[in-house]
N, C-alpha and C positions, 0 to 999 in steps of 0.2 A: 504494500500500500504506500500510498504518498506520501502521508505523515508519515511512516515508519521511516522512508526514507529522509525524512527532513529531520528528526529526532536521529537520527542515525550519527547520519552524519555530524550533526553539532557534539554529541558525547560521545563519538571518537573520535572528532579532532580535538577538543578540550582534551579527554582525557589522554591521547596521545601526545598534544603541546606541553601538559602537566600533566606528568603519572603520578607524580606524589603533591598528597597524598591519595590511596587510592580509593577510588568510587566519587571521592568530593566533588568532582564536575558534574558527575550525572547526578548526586545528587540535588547540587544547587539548580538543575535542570528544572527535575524534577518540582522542587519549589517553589520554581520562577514559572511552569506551565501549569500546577495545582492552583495555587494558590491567588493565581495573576492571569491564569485562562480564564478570563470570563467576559462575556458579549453583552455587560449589563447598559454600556454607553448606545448602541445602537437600537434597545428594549427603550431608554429611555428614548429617544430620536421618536420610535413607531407611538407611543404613547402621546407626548408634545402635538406631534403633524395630526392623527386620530383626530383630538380633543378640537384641534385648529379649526378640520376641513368639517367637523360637524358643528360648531357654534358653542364648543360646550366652553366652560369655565370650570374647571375639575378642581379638586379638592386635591389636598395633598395622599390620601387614602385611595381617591379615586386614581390617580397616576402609577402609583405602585401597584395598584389590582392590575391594572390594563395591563404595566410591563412586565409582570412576572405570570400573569396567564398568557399571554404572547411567549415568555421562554417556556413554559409548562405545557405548553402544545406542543412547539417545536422538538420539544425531550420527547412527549410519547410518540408523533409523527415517526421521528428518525428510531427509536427506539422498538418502535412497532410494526413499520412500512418501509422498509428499507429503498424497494424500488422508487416507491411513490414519495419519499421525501426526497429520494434525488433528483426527480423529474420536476416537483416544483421548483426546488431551490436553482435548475438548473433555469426555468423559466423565469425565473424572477431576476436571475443574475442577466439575461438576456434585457427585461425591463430596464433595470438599475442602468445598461449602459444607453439606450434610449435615451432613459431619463435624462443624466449627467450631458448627452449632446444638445437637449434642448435646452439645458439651463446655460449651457456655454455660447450657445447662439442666439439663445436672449438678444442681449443686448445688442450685436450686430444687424438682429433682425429689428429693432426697436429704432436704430441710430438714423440708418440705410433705407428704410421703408419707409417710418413714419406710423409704422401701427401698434398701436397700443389699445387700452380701453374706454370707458368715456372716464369725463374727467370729474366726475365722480368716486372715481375708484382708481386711478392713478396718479402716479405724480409726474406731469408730462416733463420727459426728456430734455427739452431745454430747457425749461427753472431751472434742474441739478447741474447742466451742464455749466449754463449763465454766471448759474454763485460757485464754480469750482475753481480754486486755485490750489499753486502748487505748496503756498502757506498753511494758506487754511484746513488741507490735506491733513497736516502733520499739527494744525492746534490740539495745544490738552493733553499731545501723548505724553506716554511714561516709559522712557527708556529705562528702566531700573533691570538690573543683571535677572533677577527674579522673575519677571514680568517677561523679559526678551527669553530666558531659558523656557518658558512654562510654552512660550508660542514656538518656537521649536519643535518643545514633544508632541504638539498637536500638529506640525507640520509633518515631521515625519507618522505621525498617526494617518495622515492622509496617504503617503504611498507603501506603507505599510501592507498591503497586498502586494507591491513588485516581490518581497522574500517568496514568495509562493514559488517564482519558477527554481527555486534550489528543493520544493516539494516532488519535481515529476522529473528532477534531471536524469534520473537510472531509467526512466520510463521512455526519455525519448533518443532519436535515433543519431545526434549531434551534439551533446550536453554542452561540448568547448564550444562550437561554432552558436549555440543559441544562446550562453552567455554572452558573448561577442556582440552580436547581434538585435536581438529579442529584448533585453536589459535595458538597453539604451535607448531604442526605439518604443520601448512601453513606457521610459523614465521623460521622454522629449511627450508623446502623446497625453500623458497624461499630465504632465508641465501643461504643455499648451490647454488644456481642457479647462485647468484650474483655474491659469490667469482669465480666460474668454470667461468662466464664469463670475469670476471677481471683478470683471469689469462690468459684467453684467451689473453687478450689485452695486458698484458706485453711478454709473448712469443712470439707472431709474429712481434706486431709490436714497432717500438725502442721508448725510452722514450720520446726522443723531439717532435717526431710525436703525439704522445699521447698527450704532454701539448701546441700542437701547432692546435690540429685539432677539440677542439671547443665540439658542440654536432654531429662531422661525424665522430666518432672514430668507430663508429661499422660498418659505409659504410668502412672505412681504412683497418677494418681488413677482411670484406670479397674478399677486393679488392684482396687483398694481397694471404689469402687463395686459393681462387677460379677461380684466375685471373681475368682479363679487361673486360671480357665478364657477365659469371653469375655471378663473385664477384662484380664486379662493376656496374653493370645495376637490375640482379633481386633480388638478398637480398635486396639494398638500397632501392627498389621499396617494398618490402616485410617488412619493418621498416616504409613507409612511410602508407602501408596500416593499419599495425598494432597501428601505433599513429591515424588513422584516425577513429579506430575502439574503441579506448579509448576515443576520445574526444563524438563520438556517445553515448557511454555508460556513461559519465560523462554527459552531455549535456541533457541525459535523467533524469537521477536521480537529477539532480541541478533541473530542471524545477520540478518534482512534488515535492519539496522540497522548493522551492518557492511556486509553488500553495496552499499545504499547510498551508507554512506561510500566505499566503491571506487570507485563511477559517479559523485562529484561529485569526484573525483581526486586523495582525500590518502591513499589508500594504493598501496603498490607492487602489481606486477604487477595492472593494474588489470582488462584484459582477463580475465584469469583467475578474478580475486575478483566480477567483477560480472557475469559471467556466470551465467545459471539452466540449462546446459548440464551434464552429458547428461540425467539425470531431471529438469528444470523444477523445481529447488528451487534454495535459499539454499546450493548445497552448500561455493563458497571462505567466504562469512562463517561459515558452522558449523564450518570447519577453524578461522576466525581466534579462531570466542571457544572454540573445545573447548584449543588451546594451553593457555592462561594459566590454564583452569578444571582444565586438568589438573594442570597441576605446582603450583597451591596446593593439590590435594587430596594429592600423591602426597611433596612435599618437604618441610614443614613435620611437625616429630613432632606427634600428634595434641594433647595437651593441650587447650588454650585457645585451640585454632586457630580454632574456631566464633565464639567474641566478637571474636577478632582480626579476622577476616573481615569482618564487621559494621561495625565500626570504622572498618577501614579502607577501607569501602565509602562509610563515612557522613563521613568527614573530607573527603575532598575537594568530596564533593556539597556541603556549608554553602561552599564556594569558589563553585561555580556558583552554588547558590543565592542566596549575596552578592551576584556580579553581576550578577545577571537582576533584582534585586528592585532595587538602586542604578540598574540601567538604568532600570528602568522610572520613577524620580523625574526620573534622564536626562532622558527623551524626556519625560517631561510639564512638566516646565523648558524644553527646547527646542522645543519643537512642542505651545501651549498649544491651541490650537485645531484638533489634528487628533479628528478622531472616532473617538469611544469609544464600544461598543452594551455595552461591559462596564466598569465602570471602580471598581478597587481600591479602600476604603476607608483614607483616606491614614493615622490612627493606625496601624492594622494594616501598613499598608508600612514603616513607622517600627519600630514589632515585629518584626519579621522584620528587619530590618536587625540591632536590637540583637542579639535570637537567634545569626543567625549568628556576628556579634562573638565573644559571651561563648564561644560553644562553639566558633571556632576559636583561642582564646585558652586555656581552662580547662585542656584538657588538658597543657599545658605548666605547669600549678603542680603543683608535688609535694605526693604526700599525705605524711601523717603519716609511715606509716611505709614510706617510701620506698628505704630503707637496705637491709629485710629482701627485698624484692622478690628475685625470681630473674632478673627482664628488667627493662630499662627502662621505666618506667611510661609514657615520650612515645613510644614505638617507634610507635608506629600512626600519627598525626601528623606524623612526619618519615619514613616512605614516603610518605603520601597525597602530602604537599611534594615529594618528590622524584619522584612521579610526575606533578604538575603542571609541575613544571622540566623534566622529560623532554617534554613536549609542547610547550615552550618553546625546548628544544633544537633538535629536531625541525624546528619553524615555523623558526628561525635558519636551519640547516643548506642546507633544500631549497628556501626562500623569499630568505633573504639571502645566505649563502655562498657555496654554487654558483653561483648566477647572477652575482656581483661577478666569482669567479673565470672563469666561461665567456663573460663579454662577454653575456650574453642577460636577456630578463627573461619571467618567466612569462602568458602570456595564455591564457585561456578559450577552447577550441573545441567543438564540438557532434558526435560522432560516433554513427553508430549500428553496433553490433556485428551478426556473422554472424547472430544467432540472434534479431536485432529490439531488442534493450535499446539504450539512450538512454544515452549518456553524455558526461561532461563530460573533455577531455583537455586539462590543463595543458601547452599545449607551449611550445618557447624559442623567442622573438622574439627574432631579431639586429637590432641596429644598424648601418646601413648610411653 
């Protein structure tokens, strides 16, 4: 499978970049996709756009029912219909790119034509144009290190699907040449997609609107565009499908990525988690990532829970992504001459080194007005931390503790379960 292959490879090139000590990588893995796999930011999205495109004004009870019965469908769907949750999820990812063309086009088709809706219901395209300068643009911001790190993790939250093609490289027939290739040309198309719809949003609609409307700026600008009727009832409903059709597709790939991690033996009840018994699906990792995806949608009060999400999704990954990128200077330090059909451009490695630095560094400087805050400004930084030491524990505990205390030490055995799956069983060798 694809996740197997995308989990594969990341804990064995960690743990071949660092063997000691041993299992630490896969378990910090493991950590970082238990405890930090979860699709509660795009449940929030489907909820938000819902409430929008039907006139409601939801309560904070009423948000959390919608988002967590939207992921409590999607768990038994996938859990129960194997065929049939990958034929929607496959239709819906087909919408989702639809969609994102039309919002990119927006504003080209706005600028260039002249059509929008009556003016009742938009804000016609020259008013915003008329008052836009390249001053006024930039009134009010807050460059603070905090503030510019936190927009970052939600930048790279956005192309966060490019990792996907390191999910199906054993699958396809060129892996070096679609690196090459495929990489860049999905990194440039979806560049261009982004900006076309960002432009969208500053032509139509005014700037305050923009830093006042949250995650509904894209229901604002259909509104705006299409009027009251299709801008504001079927696009929003067409964003809220298309979040629903991501979290399906995320939701899938998390769970056989957990399963997974159960068959190479760093989670408990192993037998149970890596089995595809009774409907042949991922049904114990769909329990493992529906937990953690559930109680960040259902315990946290709604606010700012959306960027907290992101944040703290995106603080730990520049951890990973530190190490993999230091690895990899590792091993071309240590093994000058092993062959490479693909091989990094070394400034660029250097980049990415600092990158990470700065941003897992920044968020711990206080902004200005730090004082006024109603939470702490580092709170998202010192979870991701604390859920990396949680995997640190973790690897202590069931790798060094136990074993000290039980006289045994952990070795590798090869079992194959009732129903055919392949798995790896860490049992105790005693010293005799």
């Amino acid at each position: 499978m694809s996740a197997k292959n995308a989990l594969l490879f990341a804990q064995v090139y960690l743990e071949y970049t660092y063997p000691r000590p041993r299992f630490l990588a896969s378990s910090l893995i493991t950590a970082q996709v238990v405890l930090l796999g979860f699709t509660a930011s795009n449940c929030i999205i489907f909820s938000k756009y819902t409430y929008f495109a039907l006139g409601i004004e939801p309560t904070e009870i009423q948000h959390k029912v919608l988002a967590v019965g939207l992921l409590t469908a999607i768990t038994v769907v996938h859990g129960c219909f194997l065929k049939s949750g990958i034929l929607v999820q496959n239709v819906l990812g087909w919408g989702k790119i639809f969609l994102i063309t039309v919002m990119s086009l927006t504003g080209v088709w706005v600028v260039f034509l002249g059509l929008y809706g009556d003016d009742d219901n938009i804000h016609p395209v020259s008013r915003v144009a008329s008052s836009w300068s390249w001053d006024s643009t930039w009134e009010g911001s807050n460059w603070s290190w905090s503030l510019l790190s936190s927009a970052l993790f939600k930048v790279y939250y956005s192309y966060a699907g490019l990792s996907n093609v390191n999910n199906v490289l054993s699958e396809v027939h060129d892996p070096v040449g679609i690196v090459k290739t495929v990489c860049p040309t999905a990194l440039v198309t979806a560049g261009g997609l982004y900006f076309l719809a960002n432009l969208s949003y500053f032509l139509v609609i005014p700037l305050e609107e923009i830093k006042n409307s949250g995650e509904l700026v894209g229901a604002l600008l259909f509104e705006r565009v299409f009027g009251a009727h299709v801008g504001k009832i079927f696009f929003p409903l067409a964003i809220a499908i298309s979040a629903a059709g991501n979290v399906m597709v995320v939701t899938f790939g998390l769970a056989r990525v957990n399963q997974e991690i159960a068959r190479q033996g760093f989670l408990p009840w192993q037998k149970v988690l890596s089995s595809s018994r009774p409907f042949g699906t991922p049904l114990g990792g769909l329990i493992v990532h529906y937990i953690p995806s559930m109680l960040v949608l259902a315990l946290p009060p709604q606010g700012d829970v959306y960027n907290f999400i992101l944040d703290l999704e995106g603080y730990p990954g520049q951890m990973f992504a530190l190490a993999l990128t230091v690895g990899l200077l590792i091993v071309r330090h240590r093994e000058p001459h092993l062959p490479r059909p693909f091989k990094a451009w070394l400034p660029a490695v250097w980049l990415r080194v600092v990158v990470c630095l700065v941003l897992l560094v920044a968020p711990f400087i206080p902004p200005e007005n730090w004082r006024d805050l109603d939470y702490f400004y580092a709170t998202y930084p010192l979870v991701g931390i604390a859920i990396v030491l949680s995997g640190v524990l973790y690897w202590y505990v069931w790798t060094v503790l136990l074993p000290r205390w039980g006289g045994y030490q952990l070795e590798e055995e090869k079992q194959i379960l009732a129903d055919g799956t392949s798995i790896i069983k860490l049992v105790h060798s005693y010293n005799k």
